[in-house]
Residue frames as a rotation matrix with the C-alpha (Angstrom) as fourth column:
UNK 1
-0.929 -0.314 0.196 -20.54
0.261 -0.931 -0.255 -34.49
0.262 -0.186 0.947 6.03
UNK 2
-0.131 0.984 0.120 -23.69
0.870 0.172 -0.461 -32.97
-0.475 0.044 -0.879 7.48
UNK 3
0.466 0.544 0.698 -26.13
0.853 -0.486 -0.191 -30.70
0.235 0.684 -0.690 6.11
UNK 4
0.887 -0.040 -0.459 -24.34
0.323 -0.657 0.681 -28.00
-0.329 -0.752 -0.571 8.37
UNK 5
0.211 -0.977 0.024 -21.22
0.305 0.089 0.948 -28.27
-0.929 -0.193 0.317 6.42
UNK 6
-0.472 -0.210 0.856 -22.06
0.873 0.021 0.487 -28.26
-0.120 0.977 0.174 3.35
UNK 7
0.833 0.540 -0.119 -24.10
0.526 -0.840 -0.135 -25.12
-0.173 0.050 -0.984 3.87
UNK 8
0.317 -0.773 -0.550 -20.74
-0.402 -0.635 0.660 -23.03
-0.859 0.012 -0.512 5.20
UNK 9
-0.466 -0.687 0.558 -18.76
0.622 0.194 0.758 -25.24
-0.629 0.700 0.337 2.16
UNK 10
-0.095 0.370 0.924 -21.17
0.995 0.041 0.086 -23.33
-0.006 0.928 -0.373 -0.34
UNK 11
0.960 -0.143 -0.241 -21.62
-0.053 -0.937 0.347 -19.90
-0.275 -0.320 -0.907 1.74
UNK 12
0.341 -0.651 -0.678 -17.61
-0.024 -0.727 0.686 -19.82
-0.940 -0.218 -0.263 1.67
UNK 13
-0.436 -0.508 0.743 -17.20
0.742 0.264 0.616 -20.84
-0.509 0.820 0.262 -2.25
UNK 14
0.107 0.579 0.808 -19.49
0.991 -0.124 -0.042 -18.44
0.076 0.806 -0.587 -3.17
UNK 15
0.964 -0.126 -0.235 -18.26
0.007 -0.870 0.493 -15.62
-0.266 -0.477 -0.838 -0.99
UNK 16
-0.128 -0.983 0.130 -14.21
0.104 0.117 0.988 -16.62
-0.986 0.140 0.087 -2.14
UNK 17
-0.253 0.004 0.968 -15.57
0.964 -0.079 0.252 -16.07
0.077 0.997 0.016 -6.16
UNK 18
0.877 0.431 0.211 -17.06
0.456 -0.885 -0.090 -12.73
0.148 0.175 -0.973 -5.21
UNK 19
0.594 -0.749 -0.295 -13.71
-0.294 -0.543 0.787 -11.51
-0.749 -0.380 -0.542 -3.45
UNK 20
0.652 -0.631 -0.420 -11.84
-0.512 0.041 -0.858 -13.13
0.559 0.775 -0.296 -6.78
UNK 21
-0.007 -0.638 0.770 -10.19
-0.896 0.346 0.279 -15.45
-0.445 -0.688 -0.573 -4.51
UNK 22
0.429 0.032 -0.903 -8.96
-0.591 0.766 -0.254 -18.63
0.683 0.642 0.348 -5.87
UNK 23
-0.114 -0.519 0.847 -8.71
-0.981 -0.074 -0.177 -20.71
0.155 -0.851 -0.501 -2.84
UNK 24
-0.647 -0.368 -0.668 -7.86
-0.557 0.826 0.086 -24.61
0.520 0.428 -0.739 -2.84
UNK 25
0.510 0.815 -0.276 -10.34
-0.311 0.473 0.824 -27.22
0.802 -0.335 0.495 -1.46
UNK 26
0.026 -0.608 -0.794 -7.62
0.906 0.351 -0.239 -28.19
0.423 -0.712 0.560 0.93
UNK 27
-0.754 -0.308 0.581 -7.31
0.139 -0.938 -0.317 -24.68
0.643 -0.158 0.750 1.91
UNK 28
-0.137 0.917 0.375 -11.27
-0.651 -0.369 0.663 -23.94
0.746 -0.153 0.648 2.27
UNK 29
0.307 0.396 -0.866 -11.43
0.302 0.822 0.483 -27.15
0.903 -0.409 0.133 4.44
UNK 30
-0.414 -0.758 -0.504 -8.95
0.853 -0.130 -0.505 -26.05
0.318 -0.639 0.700 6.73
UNK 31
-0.821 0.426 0.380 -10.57
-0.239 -0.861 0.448 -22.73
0.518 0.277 0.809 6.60
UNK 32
0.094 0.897 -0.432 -13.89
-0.224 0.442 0.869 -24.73
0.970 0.015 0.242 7.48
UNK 33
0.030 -0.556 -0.831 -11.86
0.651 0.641 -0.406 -26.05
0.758 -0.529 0.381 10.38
UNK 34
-0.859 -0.326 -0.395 -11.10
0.511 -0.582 -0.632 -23.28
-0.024 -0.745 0.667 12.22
UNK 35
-0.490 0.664 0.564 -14.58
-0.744 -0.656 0.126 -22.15
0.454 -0.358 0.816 12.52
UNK 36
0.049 -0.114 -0.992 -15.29
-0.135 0.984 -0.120 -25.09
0.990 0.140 0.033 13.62
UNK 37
-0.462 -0.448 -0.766 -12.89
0.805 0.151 -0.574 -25.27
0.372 -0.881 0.291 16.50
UNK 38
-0.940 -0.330 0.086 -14.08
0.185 -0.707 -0.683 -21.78
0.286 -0.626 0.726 17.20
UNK 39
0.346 0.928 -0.136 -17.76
-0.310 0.250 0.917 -22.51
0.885 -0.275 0.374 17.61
UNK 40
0.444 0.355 -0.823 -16.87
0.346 0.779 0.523 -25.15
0.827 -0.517 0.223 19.70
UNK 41
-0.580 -0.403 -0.708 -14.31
0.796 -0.099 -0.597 -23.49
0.171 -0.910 0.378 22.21
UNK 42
-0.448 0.699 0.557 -16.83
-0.358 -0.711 0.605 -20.45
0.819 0.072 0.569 21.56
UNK 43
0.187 0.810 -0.555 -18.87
-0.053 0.573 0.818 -22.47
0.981 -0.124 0.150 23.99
UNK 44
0.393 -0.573 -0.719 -16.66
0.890 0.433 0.141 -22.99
0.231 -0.695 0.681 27.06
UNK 45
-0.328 -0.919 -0.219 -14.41
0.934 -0.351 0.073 -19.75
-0.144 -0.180 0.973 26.48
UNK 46
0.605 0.700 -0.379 -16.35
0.611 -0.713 -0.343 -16.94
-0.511 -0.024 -0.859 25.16
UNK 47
-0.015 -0.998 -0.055 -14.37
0.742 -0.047 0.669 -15.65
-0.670 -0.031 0.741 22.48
UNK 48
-0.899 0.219 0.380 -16.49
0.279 -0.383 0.880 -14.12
0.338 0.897 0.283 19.89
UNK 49
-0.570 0.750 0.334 -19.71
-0.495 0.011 -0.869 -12.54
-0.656 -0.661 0.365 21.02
UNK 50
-0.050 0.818 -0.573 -21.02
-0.998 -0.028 0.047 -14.01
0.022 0.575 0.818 17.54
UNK 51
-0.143 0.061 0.988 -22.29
-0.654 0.744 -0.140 -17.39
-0.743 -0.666 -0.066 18.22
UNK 52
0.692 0.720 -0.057 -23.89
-0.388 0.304 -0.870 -18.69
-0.609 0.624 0.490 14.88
UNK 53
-0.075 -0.731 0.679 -21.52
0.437 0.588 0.681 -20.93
-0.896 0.348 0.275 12.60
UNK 54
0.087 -0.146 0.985 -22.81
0.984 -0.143 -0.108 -19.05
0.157 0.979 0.132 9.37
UNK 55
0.965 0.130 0.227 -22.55
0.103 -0.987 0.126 -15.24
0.240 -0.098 -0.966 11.29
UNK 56
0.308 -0.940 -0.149 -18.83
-0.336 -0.254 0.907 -16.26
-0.890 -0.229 -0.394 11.93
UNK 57
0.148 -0.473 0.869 -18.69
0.869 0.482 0.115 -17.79
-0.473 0.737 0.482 8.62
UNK 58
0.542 0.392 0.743 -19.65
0.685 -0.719 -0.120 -14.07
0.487 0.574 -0.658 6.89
UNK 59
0.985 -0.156 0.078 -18.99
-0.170 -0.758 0.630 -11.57
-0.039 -0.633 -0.773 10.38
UNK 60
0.387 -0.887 0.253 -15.43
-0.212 0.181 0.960 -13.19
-0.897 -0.425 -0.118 10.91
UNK 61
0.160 -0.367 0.916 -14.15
0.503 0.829 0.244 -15.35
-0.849 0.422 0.318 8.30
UNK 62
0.263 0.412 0.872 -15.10
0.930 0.132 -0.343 -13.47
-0.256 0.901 -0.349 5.13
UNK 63
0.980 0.197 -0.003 -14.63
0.196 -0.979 -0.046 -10.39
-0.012 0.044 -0.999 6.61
UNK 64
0.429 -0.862 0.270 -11.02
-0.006 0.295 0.955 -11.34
-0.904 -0.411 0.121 7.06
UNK 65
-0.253 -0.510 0.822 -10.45
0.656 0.533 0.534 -12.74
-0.711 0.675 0.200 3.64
UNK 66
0.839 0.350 0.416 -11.77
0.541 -0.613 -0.575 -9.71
0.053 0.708 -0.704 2.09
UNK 67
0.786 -0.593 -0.174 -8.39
-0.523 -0.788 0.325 -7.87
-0.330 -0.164 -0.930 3.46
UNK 68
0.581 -0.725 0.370 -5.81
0.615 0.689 0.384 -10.76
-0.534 0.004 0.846 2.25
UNK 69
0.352 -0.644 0.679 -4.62
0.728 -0.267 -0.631 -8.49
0.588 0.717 0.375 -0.46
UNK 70
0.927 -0.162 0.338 -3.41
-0.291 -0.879 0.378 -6.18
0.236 -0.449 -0.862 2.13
UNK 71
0.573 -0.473 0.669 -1.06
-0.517 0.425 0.743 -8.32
-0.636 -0.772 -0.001 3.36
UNK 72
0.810 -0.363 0.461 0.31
0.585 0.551 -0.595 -9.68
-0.038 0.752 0.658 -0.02
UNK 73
0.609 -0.719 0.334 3.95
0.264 -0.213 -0.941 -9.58
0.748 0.661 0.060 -0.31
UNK 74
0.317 -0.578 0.752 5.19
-0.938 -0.306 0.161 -9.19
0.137 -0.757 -0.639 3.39
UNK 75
0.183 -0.286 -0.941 7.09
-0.353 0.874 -0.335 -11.92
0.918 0.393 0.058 4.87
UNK 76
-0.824 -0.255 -0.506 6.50
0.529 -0.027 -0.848 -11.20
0.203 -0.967 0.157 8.25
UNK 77
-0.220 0.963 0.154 2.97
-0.219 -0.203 0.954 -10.56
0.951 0.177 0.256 9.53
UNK 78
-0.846 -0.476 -0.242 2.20
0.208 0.124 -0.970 -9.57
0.492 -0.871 -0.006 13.55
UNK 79
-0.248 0.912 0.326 -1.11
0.115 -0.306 0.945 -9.76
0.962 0.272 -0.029 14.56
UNK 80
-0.946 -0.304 -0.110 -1.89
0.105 0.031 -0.994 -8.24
0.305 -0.952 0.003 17.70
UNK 81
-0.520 0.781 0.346 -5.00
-0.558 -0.004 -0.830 -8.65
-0.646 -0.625 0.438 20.27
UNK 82
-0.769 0.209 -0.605 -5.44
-0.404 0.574 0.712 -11.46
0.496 0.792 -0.357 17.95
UNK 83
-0.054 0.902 0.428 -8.45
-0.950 0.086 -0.300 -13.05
-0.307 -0.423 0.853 20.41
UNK 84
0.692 0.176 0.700 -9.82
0.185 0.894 -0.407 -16.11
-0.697 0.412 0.587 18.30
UNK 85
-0.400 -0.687 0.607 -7.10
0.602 0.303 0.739 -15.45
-0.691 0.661 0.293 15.47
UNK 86
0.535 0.752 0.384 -8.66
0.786 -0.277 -0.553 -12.41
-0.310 0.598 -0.740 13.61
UNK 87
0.696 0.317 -0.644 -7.44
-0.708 0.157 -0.688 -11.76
-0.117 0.935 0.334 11.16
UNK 88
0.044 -0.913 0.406 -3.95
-0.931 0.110 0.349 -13.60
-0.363 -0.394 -0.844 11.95
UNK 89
-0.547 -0.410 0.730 -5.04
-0.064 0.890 0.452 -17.13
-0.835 0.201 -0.513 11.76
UNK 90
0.698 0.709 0.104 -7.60
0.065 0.082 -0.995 -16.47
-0.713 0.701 0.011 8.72
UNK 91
0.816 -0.439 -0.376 -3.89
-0.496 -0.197 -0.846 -15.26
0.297 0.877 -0.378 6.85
UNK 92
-0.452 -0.819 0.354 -1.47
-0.608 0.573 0.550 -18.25
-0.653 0.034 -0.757 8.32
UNK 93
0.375 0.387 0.842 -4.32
0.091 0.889 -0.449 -20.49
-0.922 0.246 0.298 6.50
UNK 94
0.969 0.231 -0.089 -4.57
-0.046 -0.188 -0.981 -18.61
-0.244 0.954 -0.172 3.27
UNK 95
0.435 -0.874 -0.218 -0.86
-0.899 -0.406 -0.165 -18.01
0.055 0.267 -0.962 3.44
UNK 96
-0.371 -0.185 0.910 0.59
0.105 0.965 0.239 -22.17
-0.923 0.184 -0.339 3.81
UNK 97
0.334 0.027 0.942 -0.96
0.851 0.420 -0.314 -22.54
-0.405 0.907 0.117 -0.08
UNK 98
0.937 0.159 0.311 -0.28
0.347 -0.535 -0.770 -18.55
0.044 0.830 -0.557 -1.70
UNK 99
0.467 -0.735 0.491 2.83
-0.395 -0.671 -0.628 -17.53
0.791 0.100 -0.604 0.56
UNK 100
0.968 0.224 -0.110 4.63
-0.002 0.450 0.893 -19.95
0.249 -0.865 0.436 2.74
UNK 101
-0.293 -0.945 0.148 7.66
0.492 -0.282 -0.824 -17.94
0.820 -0.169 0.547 3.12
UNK 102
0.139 0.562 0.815 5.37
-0.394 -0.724 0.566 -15.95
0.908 -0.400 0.121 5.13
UNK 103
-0.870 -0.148 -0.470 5.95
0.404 0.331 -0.853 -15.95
0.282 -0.932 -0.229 9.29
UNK 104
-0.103 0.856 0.506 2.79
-0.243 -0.515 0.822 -14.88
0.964 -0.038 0.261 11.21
UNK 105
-0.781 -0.468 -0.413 2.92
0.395 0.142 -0.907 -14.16
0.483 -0.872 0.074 15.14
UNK 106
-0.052 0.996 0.071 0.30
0.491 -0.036 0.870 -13.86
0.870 0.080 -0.487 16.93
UNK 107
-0.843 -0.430 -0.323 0.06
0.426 -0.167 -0.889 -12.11
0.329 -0.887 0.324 20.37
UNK 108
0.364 0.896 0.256 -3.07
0.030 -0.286 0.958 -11.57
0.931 -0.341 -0.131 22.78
UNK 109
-0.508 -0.412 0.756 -2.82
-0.657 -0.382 -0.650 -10.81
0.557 -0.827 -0.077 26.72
UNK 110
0.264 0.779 0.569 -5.43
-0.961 0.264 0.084 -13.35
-0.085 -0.569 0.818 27.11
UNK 111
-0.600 -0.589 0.542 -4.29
-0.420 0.808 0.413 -17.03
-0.681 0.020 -0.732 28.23
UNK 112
0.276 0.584 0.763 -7.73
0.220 0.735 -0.642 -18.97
-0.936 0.345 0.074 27.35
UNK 113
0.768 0.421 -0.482 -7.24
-0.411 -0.251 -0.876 -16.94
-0.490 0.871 -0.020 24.11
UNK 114
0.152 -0.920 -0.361 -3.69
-0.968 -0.065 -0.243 -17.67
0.201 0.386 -0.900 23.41
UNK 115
-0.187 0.109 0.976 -4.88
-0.240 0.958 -0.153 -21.66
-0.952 -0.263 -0.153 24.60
UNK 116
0.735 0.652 0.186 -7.38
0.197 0.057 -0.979 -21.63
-0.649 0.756 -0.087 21.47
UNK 117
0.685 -0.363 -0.632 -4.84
-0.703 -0.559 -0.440 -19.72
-0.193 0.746 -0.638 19.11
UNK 118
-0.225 -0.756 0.614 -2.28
-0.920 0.372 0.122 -22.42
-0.321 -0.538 -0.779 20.35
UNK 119
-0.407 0.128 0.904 -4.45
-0.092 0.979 -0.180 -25.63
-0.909 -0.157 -0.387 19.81
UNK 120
0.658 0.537 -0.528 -5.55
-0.442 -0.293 -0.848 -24.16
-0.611 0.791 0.045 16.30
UNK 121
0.288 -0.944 -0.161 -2.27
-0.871 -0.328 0.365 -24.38
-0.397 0.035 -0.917 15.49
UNK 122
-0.537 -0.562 0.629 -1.53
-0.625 0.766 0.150 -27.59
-0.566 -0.312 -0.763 16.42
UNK 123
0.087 0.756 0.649 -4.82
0.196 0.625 -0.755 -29.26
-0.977 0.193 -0.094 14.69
UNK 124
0.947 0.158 -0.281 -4.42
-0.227 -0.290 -0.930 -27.45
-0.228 0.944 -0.239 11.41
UNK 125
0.767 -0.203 0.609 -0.86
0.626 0.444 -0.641 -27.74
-0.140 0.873 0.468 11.08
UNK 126
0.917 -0.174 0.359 0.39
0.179 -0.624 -0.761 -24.46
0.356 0.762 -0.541 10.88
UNK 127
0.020 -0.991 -0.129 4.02
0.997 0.011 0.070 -24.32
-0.068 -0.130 0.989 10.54
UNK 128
-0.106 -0.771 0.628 4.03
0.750 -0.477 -0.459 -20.66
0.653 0.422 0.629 9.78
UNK 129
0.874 0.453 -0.178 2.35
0.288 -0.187 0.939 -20.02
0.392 -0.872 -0.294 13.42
UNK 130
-0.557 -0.487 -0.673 3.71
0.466 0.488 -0.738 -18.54
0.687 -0.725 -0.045 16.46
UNK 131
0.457 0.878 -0.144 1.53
0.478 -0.105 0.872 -18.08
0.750 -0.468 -0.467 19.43
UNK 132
-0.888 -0.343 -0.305 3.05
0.400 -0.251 -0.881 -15.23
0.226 -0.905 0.361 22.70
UNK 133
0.456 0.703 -0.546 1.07
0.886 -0.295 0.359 -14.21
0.091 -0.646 -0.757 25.78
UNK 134
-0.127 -0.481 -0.868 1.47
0.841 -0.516 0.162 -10.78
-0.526 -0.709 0.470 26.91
UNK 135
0.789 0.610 -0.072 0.95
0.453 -0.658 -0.602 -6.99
-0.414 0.443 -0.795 25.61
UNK 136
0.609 -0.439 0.661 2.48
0.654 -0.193 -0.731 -5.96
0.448 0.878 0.169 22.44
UNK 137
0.643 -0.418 0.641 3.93
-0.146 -0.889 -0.433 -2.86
0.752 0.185 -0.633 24.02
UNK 138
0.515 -0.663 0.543 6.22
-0.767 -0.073 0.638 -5.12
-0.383 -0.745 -0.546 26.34
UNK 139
0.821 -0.219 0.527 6.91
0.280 0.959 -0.039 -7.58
-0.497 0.179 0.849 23.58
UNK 140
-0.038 -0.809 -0.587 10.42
-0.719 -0.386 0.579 -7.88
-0.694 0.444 -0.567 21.68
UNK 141
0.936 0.020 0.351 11.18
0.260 0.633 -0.730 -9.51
-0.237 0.774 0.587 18.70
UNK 142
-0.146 -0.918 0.368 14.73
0.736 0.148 0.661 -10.41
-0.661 0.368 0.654 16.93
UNK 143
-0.883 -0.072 0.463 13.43
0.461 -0.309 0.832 -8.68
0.083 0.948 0.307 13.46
UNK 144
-0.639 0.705 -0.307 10.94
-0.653 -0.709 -0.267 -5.81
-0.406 0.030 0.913 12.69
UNK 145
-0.117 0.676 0.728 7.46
0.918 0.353 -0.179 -6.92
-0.378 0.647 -0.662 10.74
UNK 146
-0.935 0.018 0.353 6.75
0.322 -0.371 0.871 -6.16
0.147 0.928 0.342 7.52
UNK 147
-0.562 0.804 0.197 3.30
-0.274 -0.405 0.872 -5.87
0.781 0.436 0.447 8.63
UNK 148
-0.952 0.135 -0.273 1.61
0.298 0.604 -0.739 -5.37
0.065 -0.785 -0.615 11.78
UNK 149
-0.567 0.823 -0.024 -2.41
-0.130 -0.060 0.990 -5.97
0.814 0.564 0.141 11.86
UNK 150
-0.941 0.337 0.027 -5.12
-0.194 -0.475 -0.858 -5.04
-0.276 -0.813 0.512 14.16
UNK 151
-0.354 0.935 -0.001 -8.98
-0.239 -0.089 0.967 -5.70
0.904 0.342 0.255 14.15
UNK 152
0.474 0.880 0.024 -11.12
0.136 -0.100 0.986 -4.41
0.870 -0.464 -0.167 16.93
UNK 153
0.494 -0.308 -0.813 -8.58
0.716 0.675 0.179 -4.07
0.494 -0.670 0.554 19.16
UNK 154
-0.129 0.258 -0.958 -7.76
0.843 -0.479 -0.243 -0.31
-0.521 -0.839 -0.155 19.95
UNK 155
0.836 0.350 -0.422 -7.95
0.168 -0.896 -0.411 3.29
-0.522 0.273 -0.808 19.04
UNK 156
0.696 -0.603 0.390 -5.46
0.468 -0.031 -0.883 4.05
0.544 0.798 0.261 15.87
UNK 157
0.345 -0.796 0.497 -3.17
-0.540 -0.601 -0.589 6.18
0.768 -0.065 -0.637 18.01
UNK 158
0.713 -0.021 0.701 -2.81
-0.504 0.679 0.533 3.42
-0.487 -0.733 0.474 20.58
UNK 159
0.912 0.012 0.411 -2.05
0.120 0.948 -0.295 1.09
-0.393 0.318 0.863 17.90
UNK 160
0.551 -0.742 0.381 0.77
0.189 -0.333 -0.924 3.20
0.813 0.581 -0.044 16.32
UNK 161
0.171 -0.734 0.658 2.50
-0.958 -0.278 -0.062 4.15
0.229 -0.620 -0.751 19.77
UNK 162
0.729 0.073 0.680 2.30
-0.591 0.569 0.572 0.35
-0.346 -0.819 0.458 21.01
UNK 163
0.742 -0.164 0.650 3.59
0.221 0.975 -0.006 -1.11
-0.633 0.149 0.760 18.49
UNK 164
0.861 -0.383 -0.333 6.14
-0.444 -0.887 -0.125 1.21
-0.248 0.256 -0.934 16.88
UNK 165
-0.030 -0.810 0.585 9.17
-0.633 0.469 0.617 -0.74
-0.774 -0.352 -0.526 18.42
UNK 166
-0.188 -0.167 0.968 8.35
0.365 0.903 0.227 -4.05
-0.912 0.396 -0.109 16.53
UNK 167
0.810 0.553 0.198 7.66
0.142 0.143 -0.979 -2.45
-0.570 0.821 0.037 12.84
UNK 168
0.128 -0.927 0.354 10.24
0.830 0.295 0.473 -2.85
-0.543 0.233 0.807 10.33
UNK 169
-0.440 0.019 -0.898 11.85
-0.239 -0.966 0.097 0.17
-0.866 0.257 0.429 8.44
UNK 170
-0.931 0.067 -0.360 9.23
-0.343 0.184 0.921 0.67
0.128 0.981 -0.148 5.48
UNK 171
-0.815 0.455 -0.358 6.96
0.557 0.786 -0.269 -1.71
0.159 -0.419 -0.894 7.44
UNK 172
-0.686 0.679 0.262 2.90
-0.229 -0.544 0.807 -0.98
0.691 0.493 0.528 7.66
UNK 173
-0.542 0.830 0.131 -0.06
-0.232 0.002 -0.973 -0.74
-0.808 -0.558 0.191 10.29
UNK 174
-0.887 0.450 -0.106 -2.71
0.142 0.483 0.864 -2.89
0.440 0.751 -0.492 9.06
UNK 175
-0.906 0.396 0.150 -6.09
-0.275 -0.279 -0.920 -1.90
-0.323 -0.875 0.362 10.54
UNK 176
-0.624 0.746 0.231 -9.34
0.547 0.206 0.812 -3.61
0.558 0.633 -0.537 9.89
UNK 177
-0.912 0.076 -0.404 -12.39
0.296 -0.562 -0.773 -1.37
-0.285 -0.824 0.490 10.86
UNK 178
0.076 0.993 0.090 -16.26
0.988 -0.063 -0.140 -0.37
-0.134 0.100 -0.986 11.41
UNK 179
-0.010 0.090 0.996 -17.02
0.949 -0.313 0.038 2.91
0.315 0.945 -0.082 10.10
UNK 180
0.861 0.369 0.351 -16.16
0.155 -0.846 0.510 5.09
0.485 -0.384 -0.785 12.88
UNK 181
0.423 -0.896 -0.134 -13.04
0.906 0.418 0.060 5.84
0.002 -0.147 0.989 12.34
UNK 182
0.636 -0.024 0.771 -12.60
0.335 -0.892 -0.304 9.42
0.695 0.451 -0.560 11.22
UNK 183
0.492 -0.535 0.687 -11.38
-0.862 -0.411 0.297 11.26
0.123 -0.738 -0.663 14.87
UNK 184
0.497 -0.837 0.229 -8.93
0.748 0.547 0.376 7.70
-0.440 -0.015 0.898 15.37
UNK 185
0.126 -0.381 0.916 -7.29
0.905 -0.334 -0.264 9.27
0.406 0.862 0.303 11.78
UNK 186
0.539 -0.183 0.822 -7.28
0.038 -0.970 -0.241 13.00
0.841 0.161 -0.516 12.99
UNK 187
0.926 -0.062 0.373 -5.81
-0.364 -0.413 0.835 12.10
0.102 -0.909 -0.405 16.20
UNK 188
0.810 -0.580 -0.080 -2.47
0.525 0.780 -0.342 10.65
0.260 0.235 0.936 15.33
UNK 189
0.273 -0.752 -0.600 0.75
0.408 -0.474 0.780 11.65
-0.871 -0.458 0.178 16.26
UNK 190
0.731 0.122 -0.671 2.22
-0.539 -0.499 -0.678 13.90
-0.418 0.858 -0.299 13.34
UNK 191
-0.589 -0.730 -0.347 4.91
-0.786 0.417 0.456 10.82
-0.188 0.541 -0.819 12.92
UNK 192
-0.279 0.374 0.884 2.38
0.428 0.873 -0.235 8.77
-0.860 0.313 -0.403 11.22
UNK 193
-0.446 0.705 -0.551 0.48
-0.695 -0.661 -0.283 9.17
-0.564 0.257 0.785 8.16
UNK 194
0.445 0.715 0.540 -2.45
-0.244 0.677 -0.695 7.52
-0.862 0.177 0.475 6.33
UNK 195
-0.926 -0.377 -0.023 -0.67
-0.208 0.460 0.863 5.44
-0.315 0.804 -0.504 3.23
UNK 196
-0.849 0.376 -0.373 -4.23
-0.230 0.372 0.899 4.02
0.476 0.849 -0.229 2.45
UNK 197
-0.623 0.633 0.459 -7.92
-0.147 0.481 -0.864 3.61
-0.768 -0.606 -0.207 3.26
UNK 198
-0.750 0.433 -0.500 -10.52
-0.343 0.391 0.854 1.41
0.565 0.812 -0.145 1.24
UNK 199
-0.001 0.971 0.240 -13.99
-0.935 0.084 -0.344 0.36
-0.354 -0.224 0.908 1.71
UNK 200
-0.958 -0.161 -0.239 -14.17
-0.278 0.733 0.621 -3.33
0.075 0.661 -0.747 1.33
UNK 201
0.408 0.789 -0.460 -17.23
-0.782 0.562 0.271 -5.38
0.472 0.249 0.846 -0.10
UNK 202
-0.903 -0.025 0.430 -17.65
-0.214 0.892 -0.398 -8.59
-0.373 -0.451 -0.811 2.46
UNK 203
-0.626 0.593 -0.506 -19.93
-0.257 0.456 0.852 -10.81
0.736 0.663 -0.134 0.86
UNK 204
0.092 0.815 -0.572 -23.55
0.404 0.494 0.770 -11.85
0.910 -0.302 -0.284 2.25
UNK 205
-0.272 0.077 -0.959 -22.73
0.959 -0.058 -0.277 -9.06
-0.077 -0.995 -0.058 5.30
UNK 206
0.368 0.599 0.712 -24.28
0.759 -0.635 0.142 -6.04
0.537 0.488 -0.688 5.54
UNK 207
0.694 -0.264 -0.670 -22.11
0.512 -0.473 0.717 -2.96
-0.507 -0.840 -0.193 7.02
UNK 208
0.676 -0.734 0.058 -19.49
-0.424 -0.453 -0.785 -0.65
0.602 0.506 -0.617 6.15
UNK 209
0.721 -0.582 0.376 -16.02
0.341 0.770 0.539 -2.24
-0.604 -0.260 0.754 6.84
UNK 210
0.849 -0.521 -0.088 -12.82
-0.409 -0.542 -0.734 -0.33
0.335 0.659 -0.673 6.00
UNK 211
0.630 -0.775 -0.038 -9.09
0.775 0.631 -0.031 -0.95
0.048 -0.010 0.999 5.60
UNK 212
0.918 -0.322 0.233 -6.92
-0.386 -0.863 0.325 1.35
0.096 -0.388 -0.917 7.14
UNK 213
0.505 -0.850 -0.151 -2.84
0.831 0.526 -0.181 1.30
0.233 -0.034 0.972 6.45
UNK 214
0.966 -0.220 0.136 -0.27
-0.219 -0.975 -0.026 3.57
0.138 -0.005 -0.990 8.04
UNK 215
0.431 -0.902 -0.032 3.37
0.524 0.279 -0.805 4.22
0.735 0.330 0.593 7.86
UNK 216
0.030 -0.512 -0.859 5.66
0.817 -0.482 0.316 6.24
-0.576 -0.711 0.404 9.38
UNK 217
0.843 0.518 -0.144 5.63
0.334 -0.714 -0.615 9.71
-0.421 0.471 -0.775 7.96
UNK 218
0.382 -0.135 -0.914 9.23
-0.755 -0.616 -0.224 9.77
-0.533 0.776 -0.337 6.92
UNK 219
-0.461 -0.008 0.887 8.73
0.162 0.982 0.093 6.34
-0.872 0.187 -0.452 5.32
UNK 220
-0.682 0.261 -0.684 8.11
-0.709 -0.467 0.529 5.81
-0.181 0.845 0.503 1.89
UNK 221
0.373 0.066 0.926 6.29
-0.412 0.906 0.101 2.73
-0.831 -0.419 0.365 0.82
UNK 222
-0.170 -0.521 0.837 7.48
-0.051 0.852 0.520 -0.21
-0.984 0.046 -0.171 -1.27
């Protein structure tokens, strides 16, 4: 292994004990993997503007796995303008060892992206993958999701009108977000409302970083 690995191996054990994660060495490897791959197509494609293997280990990776408990307990999990696989493929990994009833669908408008999202797949493994081209608000699906999730990818009232169609009754907007969120939240339609927002703690990054769930407004939750 070089010296380069074992750095991220220790950056991401030590960042998975703060978050109280308990996350197998097979897991973390795999984990390891897919930043990896995304350096390297990083190079060629331009997927991430961050470029550094430990600023995607912390910016991306960590910042992901700080939201997992959002996502605990769905069994269906739609991540949309997924790009490099944020947060999507960061919870097919974690999910194959904690929840591998779990389905996770991924969907971006971009091919090169939906190449990368595609050949992750395929190298890691992940049976509980699927990879579509095309925009969310022309996509169908057999069965609502229990949870559909979002990071960086538009303005909250966007995100609730696009994707309406595909959420299941009950079912939850997952939003990961930078601290300028406030007028998103006041502009909603009045059939939404905020179920939850939290400040999360991402190890060894410095920002504010929030979690943002909505429902439907007459929806209860679970």
């Amino acid at each position: 292994m070089t010296s380069q690995f074992l750095s991220l191996q220790a950056q991401l054990e030590q960042g998975a004990r703060e978050l109280g994660l308990n996350l197998p060495q097979t897991c973390q490897q795999q984990l390891l993997a897919y930043v990896t791959l995304l350096q390297k197509w990083n190079a060629t494609y331009n997927l991430t503007a961050v470029r550094d293997s430990q600023q995607m280990l912390t910016h991306h990776l960590l910042d992901c796995l700080a939201a997992l408990h959002a996502y605990a307990g769905a069994r269906s999990v739609l991540d949309v303008g997924s790009g490099g696989g944020l947060p999507g493929l960061v919870i097919a990994i974690w999910a194959s060892y904690a929840a591998p009833d779990m389905r996770i669908e991924l969907i971006d408008t971009v091919h090169k992206k939906t190449a990368f999202l595609t050949q992750v797949k395929s190298e890691l493994r992940l049976s509980n993958v699927t990879v579509h081209t095309g925009r969310v608000e022309q996509f169908t699906a057999t069965q609502g999701f229990d949870i559909i999730t979002s990071r960086a990818f538009a303005a909250l009232p966007d995100f609730a009108k696009w994707t309406s169609h595909l959420l299941s009754d009950g079912g939850k907007l997952v939003a990961l977000k930078g601290p300028q969120f406030e007028a998103e939240l006041k502009a909603l339609p009045n059939d939404w409302r905020i179920e939850h927002t939290e400040q999360l703690h991402v190890p060894q990054m410095a920002g504010e970083r929030y979690l943002i769930t909505l429902m439907r407004a007459d929806e209860n939750s679970r």
